[in-house]
N, C-alpha and C positions, 0 to 999 in steps of 0.2 A: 639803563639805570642799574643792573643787577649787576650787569659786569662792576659798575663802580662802588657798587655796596659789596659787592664778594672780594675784592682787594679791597676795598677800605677797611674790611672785619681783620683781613689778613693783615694790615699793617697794625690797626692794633694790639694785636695777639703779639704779630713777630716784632713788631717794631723795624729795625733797621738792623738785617744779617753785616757780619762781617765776616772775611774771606779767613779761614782756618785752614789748618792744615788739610790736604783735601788730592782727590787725584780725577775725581770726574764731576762736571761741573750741569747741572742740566736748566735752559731756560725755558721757559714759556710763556705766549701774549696773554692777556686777560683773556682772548675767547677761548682759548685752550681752558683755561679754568672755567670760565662759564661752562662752557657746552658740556665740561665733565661732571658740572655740579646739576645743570638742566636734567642729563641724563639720567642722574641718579635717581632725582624728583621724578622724573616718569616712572622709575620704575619701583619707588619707593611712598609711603604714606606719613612721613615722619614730617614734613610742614606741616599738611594738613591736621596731625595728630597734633604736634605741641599749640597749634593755632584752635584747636575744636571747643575748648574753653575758656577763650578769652573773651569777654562778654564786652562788645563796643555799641555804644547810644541805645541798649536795648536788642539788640544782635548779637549774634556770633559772627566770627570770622571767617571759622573752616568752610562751613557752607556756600559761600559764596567767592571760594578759592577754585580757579579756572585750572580742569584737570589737567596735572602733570606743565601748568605754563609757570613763568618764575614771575609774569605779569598779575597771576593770581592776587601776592597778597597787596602790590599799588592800590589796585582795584579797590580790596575788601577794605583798605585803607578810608577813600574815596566815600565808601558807600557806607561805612561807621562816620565818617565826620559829614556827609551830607544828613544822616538822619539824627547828630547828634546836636548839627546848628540849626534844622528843622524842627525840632524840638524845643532846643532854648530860644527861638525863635517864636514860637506857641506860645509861651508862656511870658517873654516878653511884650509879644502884642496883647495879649490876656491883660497883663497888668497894668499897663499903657492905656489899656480901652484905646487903641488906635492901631492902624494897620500902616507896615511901611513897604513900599518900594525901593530896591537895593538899583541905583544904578548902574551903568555901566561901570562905570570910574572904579567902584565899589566892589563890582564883581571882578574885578582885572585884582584888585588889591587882593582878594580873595585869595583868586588863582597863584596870583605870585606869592603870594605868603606861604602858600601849602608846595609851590615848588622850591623857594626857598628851604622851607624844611624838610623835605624826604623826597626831594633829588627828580620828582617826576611831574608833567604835568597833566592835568584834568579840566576838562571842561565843565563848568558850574555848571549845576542838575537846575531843574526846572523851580524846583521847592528855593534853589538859594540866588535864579534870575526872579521872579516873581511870585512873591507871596501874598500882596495885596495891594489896591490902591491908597495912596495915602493923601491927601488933600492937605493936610494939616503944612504939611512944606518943611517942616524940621528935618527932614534929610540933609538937610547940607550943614548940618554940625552933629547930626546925632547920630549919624548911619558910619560915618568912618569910623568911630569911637567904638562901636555897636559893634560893626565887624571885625577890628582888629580886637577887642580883647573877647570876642567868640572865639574865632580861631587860634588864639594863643592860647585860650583857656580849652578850647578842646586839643589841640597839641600835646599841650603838655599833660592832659588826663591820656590822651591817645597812644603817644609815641613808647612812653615804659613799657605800656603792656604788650605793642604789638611788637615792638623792635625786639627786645630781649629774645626773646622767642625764634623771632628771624635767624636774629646775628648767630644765638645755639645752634640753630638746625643747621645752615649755613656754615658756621665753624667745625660744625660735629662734622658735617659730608665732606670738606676740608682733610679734615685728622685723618676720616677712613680713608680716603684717595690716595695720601699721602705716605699712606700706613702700610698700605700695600709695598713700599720700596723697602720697605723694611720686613725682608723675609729672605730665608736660603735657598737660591736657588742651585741645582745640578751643574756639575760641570764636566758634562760627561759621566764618565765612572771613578773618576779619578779621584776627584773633590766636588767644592761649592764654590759659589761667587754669593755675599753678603753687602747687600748697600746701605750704609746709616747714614744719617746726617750728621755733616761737623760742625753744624752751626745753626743758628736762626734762619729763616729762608729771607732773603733781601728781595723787597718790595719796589719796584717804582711805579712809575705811571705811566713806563708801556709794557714789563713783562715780571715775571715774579721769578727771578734766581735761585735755584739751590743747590747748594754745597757735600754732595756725598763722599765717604768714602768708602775702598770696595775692601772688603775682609776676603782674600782667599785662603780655602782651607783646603788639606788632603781631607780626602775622607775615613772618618775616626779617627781624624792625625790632628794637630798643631795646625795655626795657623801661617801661610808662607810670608805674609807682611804683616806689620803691625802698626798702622796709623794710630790707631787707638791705644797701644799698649807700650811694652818695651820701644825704648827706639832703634830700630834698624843699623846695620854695622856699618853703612855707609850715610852717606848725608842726603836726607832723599831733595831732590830737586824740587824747587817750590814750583806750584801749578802756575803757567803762564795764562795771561790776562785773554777774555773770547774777544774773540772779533767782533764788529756791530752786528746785528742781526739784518737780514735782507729783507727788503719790502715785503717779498712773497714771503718769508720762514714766519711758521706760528711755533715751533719747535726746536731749539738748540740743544744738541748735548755733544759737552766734550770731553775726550777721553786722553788721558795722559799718558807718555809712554811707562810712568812708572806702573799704571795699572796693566796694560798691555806686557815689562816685564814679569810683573806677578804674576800672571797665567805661564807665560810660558816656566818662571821657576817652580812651578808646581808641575809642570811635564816632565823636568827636566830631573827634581826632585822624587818623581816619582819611577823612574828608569823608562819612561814613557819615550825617551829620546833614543834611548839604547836600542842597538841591532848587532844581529849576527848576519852576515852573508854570508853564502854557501853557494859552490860552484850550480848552476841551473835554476836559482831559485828568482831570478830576473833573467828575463830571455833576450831583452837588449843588448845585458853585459856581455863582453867576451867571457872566451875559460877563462873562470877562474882556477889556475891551474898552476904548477913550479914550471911548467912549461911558458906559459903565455910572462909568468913575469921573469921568467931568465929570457929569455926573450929580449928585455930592457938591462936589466941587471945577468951580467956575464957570470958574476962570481953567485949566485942564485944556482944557476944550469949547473956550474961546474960542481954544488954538493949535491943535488938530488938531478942525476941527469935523467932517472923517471919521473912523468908528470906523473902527479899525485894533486890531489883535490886541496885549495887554499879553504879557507874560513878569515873573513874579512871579519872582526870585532870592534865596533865602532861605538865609541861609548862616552857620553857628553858631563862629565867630572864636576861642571861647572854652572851656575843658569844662566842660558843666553842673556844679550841686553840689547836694547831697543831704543834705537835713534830715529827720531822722527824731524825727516827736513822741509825745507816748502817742496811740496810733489814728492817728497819722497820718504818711503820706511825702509829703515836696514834694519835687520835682525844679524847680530853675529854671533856665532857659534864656534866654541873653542872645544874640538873636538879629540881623541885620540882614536888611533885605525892602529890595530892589531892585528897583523899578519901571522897566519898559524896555517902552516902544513899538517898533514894529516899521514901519520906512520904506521903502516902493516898491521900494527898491533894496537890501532886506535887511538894512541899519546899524540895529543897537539902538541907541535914545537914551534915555537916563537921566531919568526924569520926577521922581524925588524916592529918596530914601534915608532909612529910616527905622530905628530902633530898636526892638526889638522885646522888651522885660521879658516875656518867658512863668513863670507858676507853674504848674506842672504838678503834680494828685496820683498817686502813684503806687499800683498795686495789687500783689500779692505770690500767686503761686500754687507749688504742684510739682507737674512733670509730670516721669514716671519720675526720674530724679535731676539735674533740675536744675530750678534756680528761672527761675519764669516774672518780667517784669516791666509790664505793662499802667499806659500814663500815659495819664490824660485832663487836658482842658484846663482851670484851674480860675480863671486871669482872664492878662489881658495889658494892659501899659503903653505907652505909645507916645511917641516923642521924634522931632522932625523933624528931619536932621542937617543935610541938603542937600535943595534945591529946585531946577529950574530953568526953576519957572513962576511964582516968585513965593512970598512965604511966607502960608500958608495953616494954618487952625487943623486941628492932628492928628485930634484927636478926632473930627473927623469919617469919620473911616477906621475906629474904633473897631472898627466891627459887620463891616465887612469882611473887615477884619486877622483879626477873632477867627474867622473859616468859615472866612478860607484856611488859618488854624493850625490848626480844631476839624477841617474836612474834609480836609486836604490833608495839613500837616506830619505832625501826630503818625502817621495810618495809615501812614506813611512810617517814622518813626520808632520804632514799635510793631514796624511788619516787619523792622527789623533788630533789635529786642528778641525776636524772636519766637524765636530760635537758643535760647535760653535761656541760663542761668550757670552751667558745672558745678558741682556740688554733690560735696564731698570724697567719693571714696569708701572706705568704712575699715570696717569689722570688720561688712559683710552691713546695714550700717545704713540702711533703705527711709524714706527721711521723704517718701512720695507722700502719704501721709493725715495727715501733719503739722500742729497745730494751729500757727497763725501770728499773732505779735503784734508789733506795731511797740510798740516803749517809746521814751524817751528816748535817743537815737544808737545804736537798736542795733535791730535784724529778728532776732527771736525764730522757731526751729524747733524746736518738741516733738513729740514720736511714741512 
């Protein structure tokens, strides 16, 4: 029953969300709200509180609200309109001078009427199966008349004061759940990740939808996207539709690739991407040395025929971008590799300038609440921009280029993936054993 009174609060509040602009999309069943609003009740006083002065048939409510259960106020419900029909029921036989028996027929009527109106049922208490015998035999035109306008007439004294009340604490534990997604979280050292909502939350009658979108910022800097604000210099791709939810999933969230590039244009933004190589500082790599690349390139040897120490400058201009296909993520990376010898007298000299097309596949983890992102290397193109030894065919760098990226860049670039991406956190919802599916523009979490 609580489940269906905590979405039924929530659709009147939200009414019916519609899809806005948005890049991550988060669902969940009714028990995922229940149990986050059950939780709270255990460990908070605030039904009990707004219920401790509502006065029903001569009662209070709070008191007889069952600790920390959301069964509590049915109950207190129950047990105000049994002592408030036992009453008008005193005072009816009082002025009657005559005692009646309710029969079955009568008590069912009872019962359905009060489940009819607040969604639960109760079995008739003893005071409203049998209050007295009656001889007199008028039960059978007087007693349905008798019970139905009792119960209407304690309904409708009953339900304003004790619902309003409800539906507050209820929609208040709501807001604060909800509110929680709405705060800045760390993104590393680098910047933040920010989730708001872009819309009304959309309600059905098996999960309740909502429409976030993420703000990332540098830190103390500008924000790198702007859903909310200016719009974006390219056309951002509208969020594709989720998939059904799965028998087992109490928990959907999905993540777009355009949120996925805003992280990484904030690494990239922030020279987080950038590296220098230097001959020893990966013990994978060969020398890096004028030796090891004359070696390949003849007209190399032929101006520094001593090896002297390179400096590999790798430096990413641009923000990667992020394709997301069924099973699979690419990250591309358009990179430049700056080749510098190193002279007697300390002056780097520029031996060539190259282009560097990376396809990177990406992988997808969670660890406690935020998403891991592990890229390996999965081919790279090469364009020679400048020389100034002569133009010489690229390709021969090919197997090179691809160690200094396989061994060098990305562990570089993994380490600053390694911070992780926070992951919303909203109503106790744990996606660590989260089953994970790349589809078409979208990074699927079910749990």
């Amino acid at each position: 029953m609580w489940t269906a009174w905590c979405v039924a609060a929530l659709s009147v509040a939200a009414l019916c969300g519609t899809h806005a602009e948005t890049n991550t999309v988060l669902r969940v069943t009714k028990d995922v709200l229940s149990n986050a609003i059950s939780g709270t009740l255990q460990q908070s006083d605030a039904l009990r509180s707004a219920l401790r002065e509502v006065p029903m048939g001569g009662c209070h409510i709070a008191p007889q609200l069952a600790e920390g259960s959301l069964c509590g106020p049915c109950d207190a419900l129950h047990g105000a309109e049994d002592a408030a029909l036992a009453k008008h029921a005193q005072d009816s036989t009082s002025s009657e001078k005559s005692s009646i028996t309710k029969e079955t027929t009568s008590s069912e009527q009872a019962t359905l009427a009060r489940q009819d109106a607040i969604g639960c049922q109760h079995a008739p208490s003893a005071q409203q199966t049998t209050w007295a015998q009656c001889p007199s035999g008028y039960t059978g035109w007087l007693l349905p008349n008798l019970v139905d306008n009792l119960v209407n007439r304690v309904l409708a004294n009953v339900l304003p004061d004790l619902l309003c009340p409800i539906v507050d604490v209820v929609l208040g534990l709501v807001n604060d759940q909800l509110g929680l997604v709405d705060s800045l979280v760390p993104l590393g050292i680098l910047g933040s990740v920010q989730y708001t909502f872009s819309s009304l939350p959309l309600v059905t009658g098996e999960f309740l939808e909502l429409d976030l979108n993420t703000l990332v910022g540098e830190a103390g800097g500008e924000l790198i996207d702007y859903p909310l604000g200016r719009p974006a210099t390219t056309p951002r791709q509208k969020m594709p539709e989720l998939p059904p939810m799965g028998d087992n999933t109490n928990s959907q969230l999905a993540i777009s690739a355009n949120f996925l590039g805003s992280v990484l244009a904030l690494l990239q933004k922030q020279g987080a991407l950038d590296i220098d190589i230097t001959d020893g500082m990966f013990e994978e790599l060969p020398p890096l040395t004028t030796s090891t690349l004359g070696a390949l390139i003849p007209k190399v040897f032929q101006q520094y025929p001593e090896s002297r120490p390179l400096t590999i400058r790798i430096q990413v201009p641009n923000p990667p971008s992020v394709t997301l296909q069924k099973d699979k993520a690419l990250v591309r990376v358009f990179a430049t590799s700056e080749v510098m010898v190193s002279q007697p007298n300390d002056v780097e000299t520029t031996i060539c300038l190259i282009d560097v097309d990376t396809e990177l596949l990406a992988m997808f983890s969670v660890e406690g609440d935020k998403l891991m992102i592990d890229a390996k290397l999965d081919k790279t193109h090469l364009n020679l921009r400048t020389s100034n030894v002569g133009n010489f065919d690229v390709g021969l760098l090919e197997v090179l280029v691809g160690k200094i990226f396989d061994l060098a860049f990305l562990p570089a670039m993994n380490a600053v993936l390694g911070s992780g991406v926070p992951l919303p956190k909203i109503l106790n919802i744990d996606f660590s054993n989260a089953d994970i599916d790349v589809l078409e523009d979208l990074l699927v979490l079910s749990a």
